[in-house]
N, C-alpha and C positions, 0 to 999 in steps of 0.2 A: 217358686221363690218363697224362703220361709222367713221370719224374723226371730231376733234374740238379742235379749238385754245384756252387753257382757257385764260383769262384776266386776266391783274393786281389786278384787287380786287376779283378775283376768291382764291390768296393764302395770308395767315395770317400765321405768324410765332409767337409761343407762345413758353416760357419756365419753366419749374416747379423745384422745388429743394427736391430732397429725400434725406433722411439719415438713416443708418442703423448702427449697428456695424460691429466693426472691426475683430471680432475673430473668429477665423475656428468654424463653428455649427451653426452659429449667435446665440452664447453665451451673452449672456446682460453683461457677465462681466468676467475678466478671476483668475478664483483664483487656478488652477495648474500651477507653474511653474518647467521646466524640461532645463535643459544644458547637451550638451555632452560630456560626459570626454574625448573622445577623441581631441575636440578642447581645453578644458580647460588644460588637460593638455602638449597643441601643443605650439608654437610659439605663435599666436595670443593669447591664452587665457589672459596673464596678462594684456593686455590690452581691448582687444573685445572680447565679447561673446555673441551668438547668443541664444533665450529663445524660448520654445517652448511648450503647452499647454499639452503634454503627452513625453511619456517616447521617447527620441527619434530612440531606436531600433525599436516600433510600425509603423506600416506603414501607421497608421491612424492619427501620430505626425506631426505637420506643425511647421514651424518656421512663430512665431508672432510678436516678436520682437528681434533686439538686444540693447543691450549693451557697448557702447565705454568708453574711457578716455581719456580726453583732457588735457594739461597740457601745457602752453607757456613756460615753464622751462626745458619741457621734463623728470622730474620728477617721479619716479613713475612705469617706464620700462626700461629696457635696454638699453645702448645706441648700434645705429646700429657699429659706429665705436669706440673703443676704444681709439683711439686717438683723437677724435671730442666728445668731451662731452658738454652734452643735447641736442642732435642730437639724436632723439629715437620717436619712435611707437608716444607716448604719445604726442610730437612735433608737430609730422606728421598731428597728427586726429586734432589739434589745429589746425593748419591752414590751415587744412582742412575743415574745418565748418566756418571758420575765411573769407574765400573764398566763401564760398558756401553761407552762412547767411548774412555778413556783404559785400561782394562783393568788399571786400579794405581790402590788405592783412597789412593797416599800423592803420585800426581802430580796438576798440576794446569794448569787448560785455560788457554793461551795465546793472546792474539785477536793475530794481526799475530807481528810479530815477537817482542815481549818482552813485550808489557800481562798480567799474571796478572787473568784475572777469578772474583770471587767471586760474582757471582749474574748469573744469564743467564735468560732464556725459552725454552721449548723448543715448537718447534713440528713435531709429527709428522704425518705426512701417514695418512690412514687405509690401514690394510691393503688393504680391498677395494676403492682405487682403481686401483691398478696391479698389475703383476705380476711386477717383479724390482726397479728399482732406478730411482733420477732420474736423470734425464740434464743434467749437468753444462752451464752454459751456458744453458742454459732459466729460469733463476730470474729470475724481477722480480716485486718486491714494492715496492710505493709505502703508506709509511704520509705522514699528513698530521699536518701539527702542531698541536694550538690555538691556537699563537703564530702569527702571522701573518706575522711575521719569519722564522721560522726554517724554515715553507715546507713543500715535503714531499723526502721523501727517498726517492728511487730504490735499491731494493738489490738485488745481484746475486754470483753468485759468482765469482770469479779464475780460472775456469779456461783463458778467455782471456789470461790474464797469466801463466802461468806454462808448465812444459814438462809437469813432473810433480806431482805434490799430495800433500801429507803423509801418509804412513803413520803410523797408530797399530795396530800388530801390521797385518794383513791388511786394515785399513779406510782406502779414501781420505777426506781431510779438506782443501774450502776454505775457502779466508777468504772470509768476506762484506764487499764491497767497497760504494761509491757507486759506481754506474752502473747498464748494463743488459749485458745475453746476455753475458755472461759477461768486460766489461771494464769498466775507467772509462772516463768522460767526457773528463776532462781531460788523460787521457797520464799520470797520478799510478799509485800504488799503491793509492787510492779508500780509504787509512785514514782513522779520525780525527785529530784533531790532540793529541787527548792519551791516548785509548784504545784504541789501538788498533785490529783489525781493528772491525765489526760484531757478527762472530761465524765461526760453523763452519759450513758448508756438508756434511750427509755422505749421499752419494747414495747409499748401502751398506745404511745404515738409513732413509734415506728422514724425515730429522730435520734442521732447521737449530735451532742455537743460535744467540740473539741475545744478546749485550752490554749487559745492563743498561746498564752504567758508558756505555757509546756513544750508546744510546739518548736518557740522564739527561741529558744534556749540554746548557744552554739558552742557548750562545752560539753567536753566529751562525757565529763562527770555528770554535767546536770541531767541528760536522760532527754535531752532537744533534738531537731534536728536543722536550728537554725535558718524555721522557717524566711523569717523576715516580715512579718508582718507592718503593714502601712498604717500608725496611726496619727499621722499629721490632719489636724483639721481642716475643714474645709478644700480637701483632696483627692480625688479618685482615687484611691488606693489599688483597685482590680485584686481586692484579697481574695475575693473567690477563683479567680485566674492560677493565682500564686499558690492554695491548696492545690487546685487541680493539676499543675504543674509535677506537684511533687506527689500524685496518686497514679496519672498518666503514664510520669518516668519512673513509674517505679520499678524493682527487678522482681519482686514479687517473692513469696516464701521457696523451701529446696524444691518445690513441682512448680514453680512462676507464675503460680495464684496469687494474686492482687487483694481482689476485695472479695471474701467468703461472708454470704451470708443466710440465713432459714428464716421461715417463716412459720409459723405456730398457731393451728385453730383446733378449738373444741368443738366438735360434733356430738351434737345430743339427739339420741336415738330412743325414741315410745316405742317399747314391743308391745302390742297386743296380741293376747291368744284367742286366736278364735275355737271353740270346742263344739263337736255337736257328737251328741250322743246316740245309741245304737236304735232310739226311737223318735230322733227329730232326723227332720230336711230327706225324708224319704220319698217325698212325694214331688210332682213338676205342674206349674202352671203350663207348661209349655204347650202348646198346642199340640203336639202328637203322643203325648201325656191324657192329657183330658182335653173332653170336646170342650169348645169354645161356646155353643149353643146352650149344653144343658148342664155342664160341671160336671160331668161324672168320668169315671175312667174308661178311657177307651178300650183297651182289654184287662178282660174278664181277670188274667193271670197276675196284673200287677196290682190289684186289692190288698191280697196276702201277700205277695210277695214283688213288691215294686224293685225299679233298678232306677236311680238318678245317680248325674256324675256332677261332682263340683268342679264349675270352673271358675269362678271369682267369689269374692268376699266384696260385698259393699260395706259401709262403716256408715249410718244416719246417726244424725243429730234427737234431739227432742221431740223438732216440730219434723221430723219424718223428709229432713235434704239431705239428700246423699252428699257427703262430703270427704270420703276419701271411696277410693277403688283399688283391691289385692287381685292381680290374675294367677293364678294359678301355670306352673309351666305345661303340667299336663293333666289333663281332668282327674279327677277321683272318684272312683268307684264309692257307692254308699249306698247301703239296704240296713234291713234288721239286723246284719249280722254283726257289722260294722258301725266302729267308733271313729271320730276324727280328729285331730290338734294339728291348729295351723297358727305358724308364729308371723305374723306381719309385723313388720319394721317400719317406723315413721322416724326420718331425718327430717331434721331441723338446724 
């Protein structure tokens, strides 16, 4: 075994960005939705409710996404104290996202250009489907209407309409538009006609905020689908019942794809080159190399002309720990005559 310092241009650090979906199977798109009555009809249901791609007594059911209700009125659930009204659930998850999104619990969320919205749906994508972040462009969500008029709605994010995306501190943020993969249909900016965007799009936290107010809308013109939203105080509303209602039934785009979505990580990859030249690593401590007793070579032949084969690359630190291991698929030939470059990849 021989040693060798590698050098500064011996490592290149490269990055590549994969994307996948999000949904348990790596389903291209999720069109079963399943809730559990037990939560629904628990404490949390009227306001959050967690969604999960099969029945969830199955043990093969994951939870994909949930469900909240946001409300700056507190509207729409119970309040916690009776004597404190619009102090409730729905409050709570408002400025809770109010903190988390906007990071200023005294601003407040803009759909589109100017539309200030007070209560929105919040739909978070489960942790253990992905592994850094949405990919932008990927979103189609088709909810369907009860009105028969008013049809279903295709939504999607702007990331095709725009260059760059709104910062709030260090978080991108789209508008959720009418269309698909990431434009409108029509050549428009895919808002509503009197609210605004949809909502927030934010692949960072892997969370779309939906528009009540956009949603609620039950003309044909406004670009609604007359959700109905519950904002009567001190209420159960079951708004997260009443989204899910209308993602569950819904017909889905022309292939009955429901909810399309990806997911988006960078992989950063250290190559280091290992090199050894036609007068290093010729030689083997190995014991049918050289004796073990006196150090010397045990025949006579391999003085001038040794044969060793490489079959790993150790990588040590300073203080002499070994800290990563390259195997080789199949050994390498190496003498005098012969030179070597071995490119090792470290993922991170």
């Amino acid at each position: 075994m021989g040693f060798k310092r590698f050098d500064p241009e011996d490592f290149v650090v490269s990055s590549n960005t994969v994307s996948s979906t999000v949904w348990s199977d790596r389903s291209v798109a999720l069109n079963t939705f399943f809730t559990s009555s037990i939560q629904k009809e628990g404490s949390s249901g009227p306001y959050y409710l967690n969604i999960y791609q099969g029945a969830p007594s199955v043990t093969t059911s994951d939870v994909q996404f949930s469900i909240a209700y946001a409300d700056s009125t507190g509207g729409g659930a119970v309040d916690f104290d009776a004597s404190v009204s619009g102090v409730s659930p729905s409050r709570t998850n408002f400025g809770q996202y109010r903190t988390l999104v906007l990071e200023d619990e005294n601003s407040n969320f803009v759909f589109g250009t100017s539309f200030t919205g007070s209560y929105f749906y919040a739909i978070s994508i489960e942790r253990a489907r992905y592994k850094e972040k949405l990919l932008p462009g990927s979103l189609n969500l088709v909810l369907s209407s009860s009105n028969v008029a008013l049809g279903a709605l295709h939504l999607t994010d702007n990331s095709g309409l725009v260059n760059l995306p709104t910062y709030y501190g260090t978080q991108r943020a789209y508008q959720i538009i009418s269309g698909s993969d990431g434009t409108s249909w029509d050549g428009g900016d895919g808002y509503t006609a009197a609210s605004g965007s949809y909502g927030l799009f934010l692949p960072d936290i892997s969370t779309l905020l939906l528009n009540g107010a956009a949603l609620d809308d039950n003309t044909t013109a406004g670009g609604g689908i007359n959700l109905g939203t519950v904002r009567t105080a001190n209420t159960n509303g079951n708004n997260p019942a009443i989204l899910f209602d209308f993602i569950s039934g819904s017909v889905g785009d022309a292939s009955g794809n429901i909810f399309k979505l990806n997911s988006q990580e960078t992989i950063t990859s250290d190559y280091v080159f290992a090199r050894f030249r036609n007068s290093e690593f010729n030689y083997s401590e190995n014991p049918s190399f050289i004796s073990g007793s006196t150090g010397e070579v045990i025949y006579n032949y391999f003085i001038d002309n040794p044969q060793t084969y490489v079959t790993a690359i150790g990588m040590y630190n300073d203080s002499n720990e070994l800290v990563a291991v390259a195997k080789l698929s199949k050994p390498l030939p190496k003498d005098f005559t012969k030179e070597g470059l071995v490119r090792v990849k470290l993922d991170f």
